[in-house]
N, C-alpha and C positions, 0 to 999 in steps of 0.2 A: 475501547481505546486502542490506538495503532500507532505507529510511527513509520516512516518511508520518507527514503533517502533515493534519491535517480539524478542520473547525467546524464543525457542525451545532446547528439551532433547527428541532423537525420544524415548529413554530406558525410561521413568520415572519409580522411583523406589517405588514411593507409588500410591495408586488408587487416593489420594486426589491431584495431581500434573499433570496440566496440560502439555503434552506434545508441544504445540505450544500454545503462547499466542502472537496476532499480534495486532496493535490498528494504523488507517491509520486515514489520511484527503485526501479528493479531495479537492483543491483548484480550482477554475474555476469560466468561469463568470459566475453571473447568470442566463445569456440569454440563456447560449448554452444549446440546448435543448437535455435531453435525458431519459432515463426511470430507474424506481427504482428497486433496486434491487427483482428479482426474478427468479425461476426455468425457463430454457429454455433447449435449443438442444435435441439430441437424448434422449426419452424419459425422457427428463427433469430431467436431469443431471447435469446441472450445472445452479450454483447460482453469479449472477451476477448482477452490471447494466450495462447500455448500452449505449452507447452515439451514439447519435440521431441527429446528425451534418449532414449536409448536405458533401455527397462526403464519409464522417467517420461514415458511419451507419454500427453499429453494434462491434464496437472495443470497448474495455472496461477499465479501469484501475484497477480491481483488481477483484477476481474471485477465486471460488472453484467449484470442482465437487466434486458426492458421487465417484469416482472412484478414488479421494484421488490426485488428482493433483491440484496446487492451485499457482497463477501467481500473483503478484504486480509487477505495473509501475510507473516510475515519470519520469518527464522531467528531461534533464538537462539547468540549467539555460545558455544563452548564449543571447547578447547582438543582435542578428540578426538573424533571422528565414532563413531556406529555403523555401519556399512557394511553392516550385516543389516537396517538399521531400514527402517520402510516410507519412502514417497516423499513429503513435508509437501505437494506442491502438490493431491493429490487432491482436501484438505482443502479448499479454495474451489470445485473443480469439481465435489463432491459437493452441495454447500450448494447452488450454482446451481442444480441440476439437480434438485433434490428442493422438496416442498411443505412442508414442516420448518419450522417459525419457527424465529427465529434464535437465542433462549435456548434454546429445546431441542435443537435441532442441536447447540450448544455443551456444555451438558452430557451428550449422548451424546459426542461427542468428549473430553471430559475424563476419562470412563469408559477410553478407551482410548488417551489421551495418552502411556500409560509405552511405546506401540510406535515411538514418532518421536522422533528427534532433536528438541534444542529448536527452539520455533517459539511465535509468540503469531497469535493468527487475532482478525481483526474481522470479526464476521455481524453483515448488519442488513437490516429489512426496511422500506423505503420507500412510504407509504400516502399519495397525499396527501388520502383520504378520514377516515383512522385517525390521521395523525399516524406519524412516524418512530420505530422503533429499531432501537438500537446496542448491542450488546454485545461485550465482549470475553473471549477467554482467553487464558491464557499456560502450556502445561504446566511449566514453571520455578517457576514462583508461588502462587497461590491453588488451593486442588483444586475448586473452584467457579466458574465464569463470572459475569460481573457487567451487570448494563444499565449504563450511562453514562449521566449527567445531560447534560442540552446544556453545550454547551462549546466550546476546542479542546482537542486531543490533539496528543503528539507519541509516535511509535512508531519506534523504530528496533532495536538487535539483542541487547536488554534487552527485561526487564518494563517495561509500559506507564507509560510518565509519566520515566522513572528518569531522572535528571537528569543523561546524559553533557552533556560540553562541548557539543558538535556538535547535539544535539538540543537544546538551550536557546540555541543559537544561531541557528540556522533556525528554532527554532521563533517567536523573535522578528522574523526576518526575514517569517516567514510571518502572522505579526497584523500588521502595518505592511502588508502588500498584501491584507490581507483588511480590514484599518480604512479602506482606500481603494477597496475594492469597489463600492459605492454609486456613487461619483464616475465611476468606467470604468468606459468601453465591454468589452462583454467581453473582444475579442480584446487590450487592450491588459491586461486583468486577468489572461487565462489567460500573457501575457508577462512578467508583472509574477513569476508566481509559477513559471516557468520560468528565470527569473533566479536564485530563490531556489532550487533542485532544481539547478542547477550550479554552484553558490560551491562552489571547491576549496581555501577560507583554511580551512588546518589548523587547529585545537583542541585548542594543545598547553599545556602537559600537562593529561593527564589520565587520575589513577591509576584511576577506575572501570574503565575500557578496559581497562587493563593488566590490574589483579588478574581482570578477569571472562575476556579473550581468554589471559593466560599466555603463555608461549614462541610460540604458534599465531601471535597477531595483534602481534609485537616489528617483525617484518621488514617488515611494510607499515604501522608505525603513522600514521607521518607523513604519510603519503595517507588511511590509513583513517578521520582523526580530523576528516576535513571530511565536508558536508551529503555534496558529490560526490567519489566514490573516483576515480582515478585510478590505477592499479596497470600494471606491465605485464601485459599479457593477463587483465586484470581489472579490474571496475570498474565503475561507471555505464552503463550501454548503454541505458537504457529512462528517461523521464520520461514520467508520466500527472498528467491534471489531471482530474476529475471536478468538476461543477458541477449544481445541480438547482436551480431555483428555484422559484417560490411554488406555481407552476400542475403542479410536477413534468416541465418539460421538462429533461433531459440534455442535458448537453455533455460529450464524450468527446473529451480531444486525447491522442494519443502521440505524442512525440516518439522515436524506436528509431535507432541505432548501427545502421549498413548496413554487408557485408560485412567486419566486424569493422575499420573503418577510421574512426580518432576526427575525422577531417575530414569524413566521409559520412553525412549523417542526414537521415530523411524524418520528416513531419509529418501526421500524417495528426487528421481531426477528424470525428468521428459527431456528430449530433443528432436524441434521438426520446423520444416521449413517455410516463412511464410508463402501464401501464394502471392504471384504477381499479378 
């Protein structure tokens, strides 16, 4: 499970106005093993992590390269797994790693959506010669992929937009630190919205969750219905903030859950320049 909150204007019309501000969580247990983000692929071009699952090595849930493509994943919530289905994180490590615009990657993916569990994927490709896009799918939803108008978005373990508690909650928290963007200094902006990526004030009630998650999500509701999970042995382990502004320089911070221990966390921060 995940949640990600993004604004994007691929034109910004001032140097101080970021053209993509994105701010996710990984939710997961904290057994499943995988690696922190860092440069990899052909000449270490793209910035990632990795999960490190047995059968699912190498898929990722969310990712950029310097070549200005850049993919997030989340599950869709559903009461029964397919345990035959393929692995959903290829889905962004393929996009990465291929020259595919990002509408057409999608609807080749949408071709073969009925093979994965639910899942909604955002491809976009990052120009700041062309100007930015964004598209999204959800195999849940539309049999179509769509571009996105500028905006913000909120995506969590639903069809894009869908108005759980929790994502209309955060997703407000998140325009209050993106309407104060301009005023701060980065690193107090990338805090501002790491504050919002760990509020654990539940979102209760809320029958969307219910009728979509069934008997599956009853037993952790009252954790699950915040921006950050909390579960035992489960939960929020990962927060990423992505940032691009006018000229196309990246800011990449992860914040990652060490040793499966919620007092232990490192910080790590990339920055580097798209190519044109």
């Amino acid at each position: 499970m995940c949640i990600i909150f993004f604004k994007f204007d691929p034109r910004p019309v001032s140097k101080n106005t970021y053209r993509l501000i994105l701010a996710a969580n990984r939710d997961e247990f904290y057994s499943r093993p995988s690696k922190l983000a860092d440069f990899w692929g052909n000449n270490n071009e793209i910035l990632s992590g990795l999960d490190m699952e047995e059968g699912k090595e190498g898929g990722t849930w969310l990712g950029i390269s310097t070549r200005g493509k850049l993919a997030a994943l989340t599950n869709y919530l559903q009461p029964q797994l397919d345990w035959q289905a393929r692995g959903r994180g290829e889905l962004v490590t393929h996009f990465l790693t291929t020259d595919v615009d990002s509408l057409s990657y999608l609807k080749k993916v949408s071709m073969e959506g009925h093979l994965y569990n639910g899942f909604n994927l955002i491809a976009a490709d990052l120009s700041t010669a062309k100007g930015d896009v964004i598209c999204y799918y959800g195999n849940r939803g539309e049999p179509d992929p769509i571009v996105l108008t500028p905006g913000t978005y909120g995506l969590s373990n639903a069809l894009l937009e869908t108005p759980w508690r929790k994502l209309c909650f955060g997703k407000q928290l998140f325009l209050e630190a993106v309407e104060r963007s301009q005023a701060l200094p980065k690193d107090m902006l990338i805090a501002s919205l790491l504050d919002v990526l760990n509020n654990e004030e539940a979102q209760l009630p809320d029958p969307a969750i219910e009728d979509q998650g069934g008997e599956y999500v009853q037993p952790m509701l009252s954790k699950y219905a915040a921006v950050c999970v909390r579960c035992p042995g489960y939960g929020t382990r990962t927060n990423t903030i992505i940032l691009v502004d006018a000229d196309g320089h990246v800011t990449f911070t992860e914040r990652s859950m060490m040793n499966k221990d919620l007092s232990h966390w490192e910080t790590r921060t990339y920055e580097f320049t798209l190519q044109s």
